[in-house]
Every structure is written in structure tokens, then in C-alpha cells.
Residue frames as qw, qx, qy, qz and C-alpha x, y, z in Angstrom:
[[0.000, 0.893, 0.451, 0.000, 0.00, 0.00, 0.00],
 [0.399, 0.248, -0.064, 0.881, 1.57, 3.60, -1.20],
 [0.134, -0.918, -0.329, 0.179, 0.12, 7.04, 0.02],
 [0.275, 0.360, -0.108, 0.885, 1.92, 10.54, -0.89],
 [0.240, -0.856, -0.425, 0.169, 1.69, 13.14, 1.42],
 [0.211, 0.347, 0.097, 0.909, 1.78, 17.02, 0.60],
 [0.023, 0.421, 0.441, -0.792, 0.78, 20.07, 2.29],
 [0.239, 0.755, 0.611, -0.012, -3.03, 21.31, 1.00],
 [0.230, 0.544, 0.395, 0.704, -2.84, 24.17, -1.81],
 [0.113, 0.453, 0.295, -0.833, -4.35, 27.53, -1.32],
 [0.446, 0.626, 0.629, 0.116, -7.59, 27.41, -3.31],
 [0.270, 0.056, 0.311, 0.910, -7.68, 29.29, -6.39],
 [0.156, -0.728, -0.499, -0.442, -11.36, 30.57, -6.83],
 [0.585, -0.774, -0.212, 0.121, -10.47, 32.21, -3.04],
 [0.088, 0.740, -0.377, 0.550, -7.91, 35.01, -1.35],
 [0.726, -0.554, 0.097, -0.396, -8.16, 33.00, 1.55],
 [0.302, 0.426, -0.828, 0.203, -5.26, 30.60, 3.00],
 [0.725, -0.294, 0.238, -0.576, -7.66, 28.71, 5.22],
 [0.959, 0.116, 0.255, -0.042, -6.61, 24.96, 5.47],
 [0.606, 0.674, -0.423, 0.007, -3.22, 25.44, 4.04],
 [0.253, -0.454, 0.822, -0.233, -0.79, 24.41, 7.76],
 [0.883, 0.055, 0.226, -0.408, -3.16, 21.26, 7.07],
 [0.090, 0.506, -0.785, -0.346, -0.99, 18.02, 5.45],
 [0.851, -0.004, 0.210, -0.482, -2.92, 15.33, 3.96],
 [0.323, -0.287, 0.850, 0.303, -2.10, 11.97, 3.69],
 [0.668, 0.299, -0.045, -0.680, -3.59, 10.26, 0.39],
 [0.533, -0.268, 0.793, 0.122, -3.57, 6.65, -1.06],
 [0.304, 0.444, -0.570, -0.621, -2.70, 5.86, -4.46],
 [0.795, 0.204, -0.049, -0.570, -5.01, 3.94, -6.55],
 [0.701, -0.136, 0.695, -0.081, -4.65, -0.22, -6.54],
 [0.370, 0.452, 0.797, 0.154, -6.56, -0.59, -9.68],
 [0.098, 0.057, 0.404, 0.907, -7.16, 1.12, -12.60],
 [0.424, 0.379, 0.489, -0.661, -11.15, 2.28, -13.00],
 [0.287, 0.211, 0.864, 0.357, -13.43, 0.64, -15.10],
 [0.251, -0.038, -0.199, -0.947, -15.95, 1.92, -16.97],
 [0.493, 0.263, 0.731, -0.392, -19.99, 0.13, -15.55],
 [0.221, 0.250, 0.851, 0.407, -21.33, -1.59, -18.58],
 [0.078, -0.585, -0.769, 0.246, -24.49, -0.24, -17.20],
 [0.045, 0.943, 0.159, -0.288, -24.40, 3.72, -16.75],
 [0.706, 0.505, -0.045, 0.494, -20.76, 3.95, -18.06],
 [0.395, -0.886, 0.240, -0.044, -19.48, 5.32, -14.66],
 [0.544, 0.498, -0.608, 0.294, -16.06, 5.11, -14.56],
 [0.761, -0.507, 0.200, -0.350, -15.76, 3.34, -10.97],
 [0.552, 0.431, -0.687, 0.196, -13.18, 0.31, -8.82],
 [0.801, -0.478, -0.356, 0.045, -13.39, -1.92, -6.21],
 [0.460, 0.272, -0.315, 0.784, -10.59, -0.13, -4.97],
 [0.149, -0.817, -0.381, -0.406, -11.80, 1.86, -1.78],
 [0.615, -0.475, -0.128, 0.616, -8.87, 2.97, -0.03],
 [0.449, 0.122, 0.179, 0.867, -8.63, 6.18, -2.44],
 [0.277, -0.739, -0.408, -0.460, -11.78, 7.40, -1.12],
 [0.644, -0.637, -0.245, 0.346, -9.52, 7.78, 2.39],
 [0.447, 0.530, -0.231, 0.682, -7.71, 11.23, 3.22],
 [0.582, -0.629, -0.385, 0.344, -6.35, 11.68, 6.33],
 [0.165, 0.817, -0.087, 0.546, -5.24, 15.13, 7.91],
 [0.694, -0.517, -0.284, 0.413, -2.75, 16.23, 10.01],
 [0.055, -0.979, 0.008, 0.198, -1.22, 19.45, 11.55],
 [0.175, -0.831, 0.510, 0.136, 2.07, 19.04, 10.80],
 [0.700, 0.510, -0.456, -0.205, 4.46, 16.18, 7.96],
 [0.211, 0.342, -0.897, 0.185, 6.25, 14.46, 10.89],
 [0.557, 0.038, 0.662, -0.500, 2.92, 13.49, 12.40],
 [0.729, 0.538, -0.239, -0.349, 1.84, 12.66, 8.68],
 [0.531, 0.447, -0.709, -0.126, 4.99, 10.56, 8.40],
 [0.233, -0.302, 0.767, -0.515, 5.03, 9.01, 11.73],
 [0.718, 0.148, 0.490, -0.471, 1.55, 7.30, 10.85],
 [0.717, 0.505, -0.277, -0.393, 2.66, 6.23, 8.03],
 [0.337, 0.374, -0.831, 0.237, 5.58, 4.29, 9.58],
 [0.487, -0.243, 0.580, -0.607, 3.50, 3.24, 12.37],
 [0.726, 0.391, 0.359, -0.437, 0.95, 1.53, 9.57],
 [0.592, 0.013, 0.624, 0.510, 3.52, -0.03, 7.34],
 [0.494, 0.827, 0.214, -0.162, 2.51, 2.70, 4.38],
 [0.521, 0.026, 0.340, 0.782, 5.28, 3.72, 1.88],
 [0.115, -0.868, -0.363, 0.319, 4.57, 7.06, 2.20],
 [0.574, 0.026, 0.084, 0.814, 6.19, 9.89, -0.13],
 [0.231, -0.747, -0.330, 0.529, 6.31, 13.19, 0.84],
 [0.367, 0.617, 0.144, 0.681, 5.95, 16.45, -2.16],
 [0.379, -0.249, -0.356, 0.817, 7.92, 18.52, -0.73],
 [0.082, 0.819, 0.457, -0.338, 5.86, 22.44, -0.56],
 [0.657, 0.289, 0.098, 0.689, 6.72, 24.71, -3.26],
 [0.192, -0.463, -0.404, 0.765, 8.02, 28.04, -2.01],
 [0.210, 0.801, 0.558, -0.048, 5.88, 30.83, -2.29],
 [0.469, 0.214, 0.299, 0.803, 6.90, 33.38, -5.08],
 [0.233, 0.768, 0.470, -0.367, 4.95, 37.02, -5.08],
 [0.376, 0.451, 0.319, 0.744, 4.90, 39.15, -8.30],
 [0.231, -0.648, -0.328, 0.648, 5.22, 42.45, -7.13],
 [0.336, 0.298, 0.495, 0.744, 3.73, 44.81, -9.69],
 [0.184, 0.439, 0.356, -0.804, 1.95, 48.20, -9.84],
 [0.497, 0.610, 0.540, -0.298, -0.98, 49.49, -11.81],
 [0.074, 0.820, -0.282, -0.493, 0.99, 51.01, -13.55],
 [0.167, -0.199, 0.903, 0.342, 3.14, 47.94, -15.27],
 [0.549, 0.461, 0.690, -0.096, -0.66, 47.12, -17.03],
 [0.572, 0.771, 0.281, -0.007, 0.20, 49.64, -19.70],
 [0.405, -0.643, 0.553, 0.340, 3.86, 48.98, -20.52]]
């Protein structure tokens, strides 16, 4: 059983950073998905990727991961860049 664990985005549609100190663990997919003859959902018997755990902080993230035999890899955060521009630089 794998799982990656990364630290939770800042939502684009939002100015808000709410939920970002958050790190989730996730667990990569067993089994490809199938399409249901039936409706033509795409769907797998697979139902550990419907699990995401959260935690405050990547060594408590990793720690359960070693606890629970998981192979667990960890994306690291990328750093945060700001474009400092005035109103001005819109009609350059």
C-alpha cells in the first residue's frame, strides 16, 4: 500500500489561505477504473482512495505512516513566489 503526502494548496477561486498548515495523507489507486457496462461510470473496487487523512504538521503525517507499514512519499511544498507589480506595469 503507497500514500503521498503534501501540504493542502491555497484554493484558487479564493484570497483565503484557510486549510493550508493542514498536510494530507492520500492513497494511491490499486486498480485502474473501469468503466460500468451499465451507466458507463467510470468506478473500482478499490476503496482505499476514497480515504484522506489530515494532520497538523508532515512528521505526524509521516510518523503514521511508519507506524501503519505505508510507503509514504512526501511532495515537498513549493516556495511561495509574489509578483510584485503596480498598476501602472498594465500599460507597458
Amino acid at each position: 500500500m503507497s500514500a503521498r503526502i503534501f501540504q493542502r494548496p491555497k484554493n484558487a477561486m479564493q484570497s483565503g489561505k484557510a486549510n493550508t498548515d493542514q498536510w494530507i495523507l492520500e492513497f494511491d489507486p490499486a486498480e485502474a477504473r473501469t468503466a460500468d457496462p451499465l451507466m458507463g461510470w467510470a468506478g473500482s473496487g478499490d476503496t482505499q482512495v476514497q480515504v484522506v487523512l489530515k494532520f497538523a504538521s508532515q512528521e505526524l503525517a509521516q510518523a503514521y505512516a511508519g507506524k501503519h507499514g505505508i510507503a509514504a512519499v512526501v511532495h515537498a511544498t513549493p516556495p511561495k513566489r509574489l509578483k510584485l507589480q503596480t498598476y501602472a506595469d498594465n500599460f507597458r
